[in-house]
C-alpha positions, -999 to +999 in steps of 0.1 A: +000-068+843+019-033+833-002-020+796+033-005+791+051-036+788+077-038+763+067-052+728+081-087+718+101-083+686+077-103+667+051-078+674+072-052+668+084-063+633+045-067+627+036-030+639+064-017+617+052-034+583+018-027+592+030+015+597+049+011+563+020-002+541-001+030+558+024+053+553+039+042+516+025+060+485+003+044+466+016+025+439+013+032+405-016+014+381+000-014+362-026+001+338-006+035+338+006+058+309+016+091+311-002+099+338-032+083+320-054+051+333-058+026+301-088+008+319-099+043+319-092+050+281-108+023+274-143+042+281-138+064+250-140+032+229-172+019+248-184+056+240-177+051+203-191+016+204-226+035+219-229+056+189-221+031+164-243+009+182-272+032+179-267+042+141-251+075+152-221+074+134-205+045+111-172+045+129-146+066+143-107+073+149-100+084+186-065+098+199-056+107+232-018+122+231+004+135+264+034+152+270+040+149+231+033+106+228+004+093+214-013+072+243-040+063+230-050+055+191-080+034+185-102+026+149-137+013+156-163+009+126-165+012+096-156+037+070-177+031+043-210+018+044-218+003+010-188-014+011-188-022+051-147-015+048-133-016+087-120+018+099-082+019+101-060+040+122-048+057+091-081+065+072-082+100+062-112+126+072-126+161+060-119+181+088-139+210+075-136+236+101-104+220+122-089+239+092-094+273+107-070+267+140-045+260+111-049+290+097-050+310+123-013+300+133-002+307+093-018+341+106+001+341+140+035+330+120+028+362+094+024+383+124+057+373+144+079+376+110+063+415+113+049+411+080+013+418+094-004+430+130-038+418+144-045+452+143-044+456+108-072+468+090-084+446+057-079+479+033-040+477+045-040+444+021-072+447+000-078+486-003-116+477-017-127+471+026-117+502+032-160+518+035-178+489+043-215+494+052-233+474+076-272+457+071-294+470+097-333+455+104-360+479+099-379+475+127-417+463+115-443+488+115-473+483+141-498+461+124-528+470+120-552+445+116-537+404+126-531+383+095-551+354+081-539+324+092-515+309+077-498+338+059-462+339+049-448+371+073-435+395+047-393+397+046-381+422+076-368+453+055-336+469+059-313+494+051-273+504+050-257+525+074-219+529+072-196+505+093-183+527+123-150+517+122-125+494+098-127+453+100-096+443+115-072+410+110-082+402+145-120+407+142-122+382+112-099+362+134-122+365+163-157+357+145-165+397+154-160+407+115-197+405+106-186+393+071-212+366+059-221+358+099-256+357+096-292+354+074-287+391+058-251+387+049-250+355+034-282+359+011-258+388+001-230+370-007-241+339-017-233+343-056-197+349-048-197+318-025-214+295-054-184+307-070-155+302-052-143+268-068-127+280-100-112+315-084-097+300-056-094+325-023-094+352-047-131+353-043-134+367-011-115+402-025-158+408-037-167+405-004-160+437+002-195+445-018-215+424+006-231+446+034-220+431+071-242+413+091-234+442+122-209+467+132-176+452+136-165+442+171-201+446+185-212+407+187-198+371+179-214+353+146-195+326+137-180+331+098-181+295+082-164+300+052-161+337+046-139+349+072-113+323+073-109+321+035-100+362+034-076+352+063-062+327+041-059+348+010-043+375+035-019+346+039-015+345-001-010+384+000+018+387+027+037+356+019+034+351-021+029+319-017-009+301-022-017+293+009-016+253+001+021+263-007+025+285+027+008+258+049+029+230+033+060+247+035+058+261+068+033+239+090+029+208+073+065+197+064+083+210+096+060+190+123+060+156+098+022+157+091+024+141+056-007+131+057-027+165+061-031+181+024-061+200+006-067+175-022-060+137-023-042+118-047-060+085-059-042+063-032-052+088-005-087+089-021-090+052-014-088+059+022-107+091+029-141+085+052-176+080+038-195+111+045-230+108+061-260+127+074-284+115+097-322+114+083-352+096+089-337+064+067-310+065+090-276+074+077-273+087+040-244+094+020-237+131+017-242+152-015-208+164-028-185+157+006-159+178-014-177+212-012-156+229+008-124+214-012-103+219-042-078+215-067-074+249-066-093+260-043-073+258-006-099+266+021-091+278+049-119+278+066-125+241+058-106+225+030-081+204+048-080+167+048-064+147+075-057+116+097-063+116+135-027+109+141-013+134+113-036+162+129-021+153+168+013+165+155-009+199+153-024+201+183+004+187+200+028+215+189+005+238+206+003+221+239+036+223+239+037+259+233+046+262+198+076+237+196+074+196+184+104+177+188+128+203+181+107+220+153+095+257+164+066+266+149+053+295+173+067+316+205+050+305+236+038+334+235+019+333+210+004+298+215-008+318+249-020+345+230-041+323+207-061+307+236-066+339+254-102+350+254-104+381+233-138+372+233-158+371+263-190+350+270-202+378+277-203+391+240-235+386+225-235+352+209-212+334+234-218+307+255-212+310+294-177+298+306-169+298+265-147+326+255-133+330+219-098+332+208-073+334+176-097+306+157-104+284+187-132+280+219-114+286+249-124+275+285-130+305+306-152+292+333-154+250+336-183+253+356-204+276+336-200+257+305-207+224+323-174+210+314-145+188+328-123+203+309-098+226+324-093+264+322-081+274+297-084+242+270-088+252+234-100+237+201-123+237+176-148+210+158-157+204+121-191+201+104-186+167+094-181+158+132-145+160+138-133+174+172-100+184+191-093+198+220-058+207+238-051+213+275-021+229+278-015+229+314-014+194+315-002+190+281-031+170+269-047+165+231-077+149+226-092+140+190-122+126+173-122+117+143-160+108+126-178+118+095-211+125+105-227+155+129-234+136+160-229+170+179-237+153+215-205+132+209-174+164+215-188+169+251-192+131+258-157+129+240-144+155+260-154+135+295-145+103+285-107+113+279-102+139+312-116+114+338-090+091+324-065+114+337-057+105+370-022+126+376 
């Protein structure tokens, strides 16, 4: 019998369909959003469920946003403990330091209007930072005999040396500043910082008395409160407006985030997160969770209260390169400009593959950081837990929203919402 015998077309019609299923893309998950898997989502809520599970946390808002649509918004918890009160998709957090990205793009806004340049010098706005003198460790003399055990080491001594060159807009912006950035700089300034409630921002013009921590430009020390309330009183300067004015006005009110203030009213109270610490009794309520909030005092370094859906109109404006639905806030250029590592890990106090831009962490190098995110994701965290990130090549936002420092969470975070991105 000839093996090159003509096929029957029964066989032929089966060699054909068989070819086609081979040869035909795969077919789309059912499951299938945006280019993300929701059984795959669905790992950032059994993540969340782990930590509340094991007293971590008390509960938690998550949000998962692409291409400017919310994919993914999940409560979990609770948000009070005394009163057991289930989390809600609404419920208001402190963000604490997710303010300073915000106020870094009232900066970036100031600075495309032409009313100020990164390179600007402080004195240009507040003439007293014009000397500035920098703290400097004595280095201890040679002992000469060892101590008794158990002896307090005396205090390192130092001594002032003048700063070799102005602090810049774009040093404070940056973390390079020195201002308040470490142990010798904030014992310092400390009795301006116990004062800032009733003076607003205008207590950082003092800080121009406190000695830095090291010359400007010469290391990264992150600034918690300091540096990003003169930035915001820069704001005040330039603009006229107080900066809960300029934010409002110009940030706020354009992208539709009603729900992201400085102060809450009493409905808005109602709703805001219990804030906890972890301690040996488990989780405890914090002392005073409004510290780094006021009436009159508009931080912005940390003053900024928000919901997880509110703050996504943020972050998702600058994975789209400045623009929301219409609404401009920034060139694209600047959005670039913000995520470009000025700093980079290899500046003292960096982490590998971590670079630092205009108020954010920026990806330089995923596999030095240990990271799935991309190069060239951005974003910032909060003290009280909250964390963002944005990845604006594939126009992703990622946000958790929680109330207590479980500091292991951002990276698991971070993993749980990229492997859920499968195109």
């Amino acid at each position: 019998m000839s093996l090159h015998r003509r096929a029957s077309a029964p066989a032929l019609m089966l060699l054909f369909m068989l070819a086609s299923s081979i040869m035909a893309p795969a077919q789309a998950d059912s499951g299938e959003r945006n280019g993300l898997s929701a059984a795959r989502l669905h790992r950032v809520n059994e993540l969340v469920q782990r930590n509340i599970d094991a007293g971590e946390i008390t509960g938690a808002v998550s949000l998962v946003a692409r291409n400017g649509r919310i994919e993914y918004l999940v409560a979990q918890g609770v948000s009070d403990l005394a009163r057991s009160a289930p989390m809600k998709k609404d419920a208001i957090f402190r963000i604490a330091s997710m303010s300073k990205p915000i106020t870094a793009v009232a900066v970036l806004m100031l600075v495309e209007s032409g009313r100020m340049r990164l390179t600007d010098p402080l004195s240009r706005f507040i003439p007293a930072f014009r000397n500035l003198a920098v703290n400097v460790s004595r280095p201890p003399a040679p002992a000469l005999a060892l101590p008794p055990p158990g002896a307090t080491p005396p205090p390192p001594q130092t001594f002032l040396v003048p700063a070799a060159r102005e602090v810049t807009v774009l040093d404070v912006l940056t973390h390079t500043s020195g201002i308040m950035s470490g142990p010798m700089s904030t014992a310092a300034g400390d009795a301006l910082l116990q004062g800032r409630q009733p003076r607003g921002l205008k207590w950082t013009e003092d800080l121009a008395v406190v000695p830095l921590e090291f010359q400007p430009g010469s290391q990264w020390a992150y600034s918690p409160i300091a540096g990003f309330d003169l930035l915001a009183h820069l704001v005040e300067i330039v603009s006229g407006q107080s900066f809960d004015e300029f934010t409002a006005e110009n940030i706020f009110r354009p992208l539709d985030m009603r729900e992201t203030f400085f102060w809450p009213n009493d409905a808005e109270r109602a709703r805001l997160v219990g804030n906890y610490v972890k301690s040996a009794n488990g989780l405890t309520a914090r002392e005073n969770p409004d510290a780094l909030s006021g009436e009159r005092y508009f931080a912005g370094s940390g003053g900024l209260m928000s919901t997880a859906e509110s703050y996504a109109r943020f972050g998702m404006m600058l994975a789209n390169g400045g623009e929301l639905n219409g609404v401009r806030l920034l060139s694209p250029r600047s959005v670039e400009l913000m995520c470009s590592a000025f700093i980079p890990d290899t500046l003292p106090g960096r982490s590998p593959g971590e670079g630092f831009g205009l108020g954010v962490r920026t990806i330089t190098d995923p596999v030095a950081r240990i990271t799935t995110l991309s190069k060239g994701s951005f974003g910032w965290s909060g003290a009280y837990g909250t964390h963002f990130f944005v990845d604006p090549t594939r126009k992703l936002v990622g946000i958790l929203m929680i109330q207590t420092p479980a500091y292991p969470m951002r990276g698991d975070f971070e993993d749980a919402v990229m492997q859920a991105v499968v195109r």
